[in-house]
N, C-alpha and C positions, 0 to 999 in steps of 0.2 A: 824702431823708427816710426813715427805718426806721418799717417797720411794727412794729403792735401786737407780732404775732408773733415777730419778731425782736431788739426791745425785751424783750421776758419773756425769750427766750432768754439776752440778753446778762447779764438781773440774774442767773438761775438761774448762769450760769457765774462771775462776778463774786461771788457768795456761795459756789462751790463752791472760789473759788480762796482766799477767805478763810477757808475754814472747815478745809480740809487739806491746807493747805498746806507747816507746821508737822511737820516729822519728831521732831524732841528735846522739843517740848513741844506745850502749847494757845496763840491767838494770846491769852487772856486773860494768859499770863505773859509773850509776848513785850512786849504794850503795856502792862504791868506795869512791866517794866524798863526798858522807855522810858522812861514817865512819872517812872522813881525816876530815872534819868538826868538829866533834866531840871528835877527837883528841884533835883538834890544838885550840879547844875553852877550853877543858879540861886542858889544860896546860897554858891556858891565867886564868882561874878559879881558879886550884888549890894555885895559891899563895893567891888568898882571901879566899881562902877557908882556908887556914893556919893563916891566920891573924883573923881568924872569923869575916870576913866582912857578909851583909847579901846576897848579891849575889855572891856566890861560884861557885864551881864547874859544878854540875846542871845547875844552871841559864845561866851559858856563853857556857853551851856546847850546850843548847837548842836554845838558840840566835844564834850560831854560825852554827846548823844544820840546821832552821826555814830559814837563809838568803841563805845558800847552797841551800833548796828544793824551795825558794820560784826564785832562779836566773837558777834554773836545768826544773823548771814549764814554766819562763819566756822564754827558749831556744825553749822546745817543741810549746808553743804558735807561737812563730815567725818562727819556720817550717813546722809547721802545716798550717798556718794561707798565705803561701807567694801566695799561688793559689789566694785568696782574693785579697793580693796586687798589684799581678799583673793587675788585672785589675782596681787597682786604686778605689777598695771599699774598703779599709783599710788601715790604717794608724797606724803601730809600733814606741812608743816611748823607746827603753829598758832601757834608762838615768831612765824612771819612776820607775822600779824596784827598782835601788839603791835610787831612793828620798823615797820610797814607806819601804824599807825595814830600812833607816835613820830614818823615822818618825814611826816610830813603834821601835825600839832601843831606840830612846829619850822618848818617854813616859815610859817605861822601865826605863831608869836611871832614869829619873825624881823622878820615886820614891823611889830610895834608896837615893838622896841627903836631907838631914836635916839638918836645920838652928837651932840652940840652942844657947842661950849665944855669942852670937854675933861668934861662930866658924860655920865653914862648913862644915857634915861630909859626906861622902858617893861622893865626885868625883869622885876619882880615881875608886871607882868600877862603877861607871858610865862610864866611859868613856871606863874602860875596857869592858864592852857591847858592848859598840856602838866598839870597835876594833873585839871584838868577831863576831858581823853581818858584820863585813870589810873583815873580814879574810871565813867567808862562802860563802860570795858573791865569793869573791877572788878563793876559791876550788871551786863552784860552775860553774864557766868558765873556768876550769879546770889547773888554775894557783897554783899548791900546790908549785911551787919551792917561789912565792910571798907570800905566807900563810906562810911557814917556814920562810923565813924572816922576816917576821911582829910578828909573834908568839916570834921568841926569840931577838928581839927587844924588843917586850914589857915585854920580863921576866928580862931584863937585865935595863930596866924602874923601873918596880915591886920592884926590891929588891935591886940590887946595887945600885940604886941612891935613896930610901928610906936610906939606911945604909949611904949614902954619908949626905944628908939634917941632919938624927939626928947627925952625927959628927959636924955640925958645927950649931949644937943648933935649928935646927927645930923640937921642940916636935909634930908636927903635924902626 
């Protein structure tokens, strides 16, 4: 059981780790781009999610938050880290993030697509993924005016050109 004492100790540190933590910004704009992450993956989601595809809402919002935290992790490393560089004992690639954060989205869609009877089913929420870790990346560097773009891009994908294919006879 902790005492009093060491209970205050723990929030005092517990607040100190939340408060400056943060090299490249405040934690108000890291949870800033979280939450637009999670948005704007949530709005890539819910249209499969209304389709009752198997990756909904959930799935794209946590892809889409996972690629935010993991390009908001990649900022503080390469400011943390520039003392290192400068004397030329370390070497930052940040290109590896988005290869890093691609290859973990595709194994992800990988397994919503299924081959049955010679059809293909589960692309499009695949790919809606892999746009969902595009658009976290994208908030994550603090681009949300390209996140809204992409975002209602791909709803105007999602639906209106779904409705366009089956008018001219793609039952797909």
């Amino acid at each position: 059981m902790l005492e009093r004492g060491t209970m205050g100790e723990l929030i005092d540190i517990f607040r100190q780790e939340l408060s400056s933590t943060f090299v490249t910004g405040d934690w108000q704009v890291a949870l800033t781009r979280l939450c637009l992450a999670c948005f704007f993956g949530a709005i890539i989601g819910f249209e499969r999610e209304w389709k009752g595809k198997a990756a909904g809402m959930r799935t794209h919002i946590i892809v889409s938050m996972a690629a935010c935290l993991f390009t908001l992790v990649a900022f503080e490393i390469v400011q943390t880290a520039e003392v290192g560089a400068a004397t030329g004992a370390l070497r930052l690639d940040p290109l590896r993030l988005i290869e890093g954060v691609t290859a973990g989205v595709a194994f992800l869609g990988a397994g919503t697509i299924i081959v049955s009877t010679k059809k293909v089913h589960g692309l499009t929420t695949a790919a809606g993924m892999w746009l969902s870790g595009a658009v976290g990346l994208a908030v994550g560097i603090g681009q949300a005016g390209l996140a809204v773009m992409a975002t209602a891009l791909a709803i105007i994908v999602l639906e209106p050109l779904k409705w366009l294919e089956k008018s001219l006879g793609d039952d797909r």
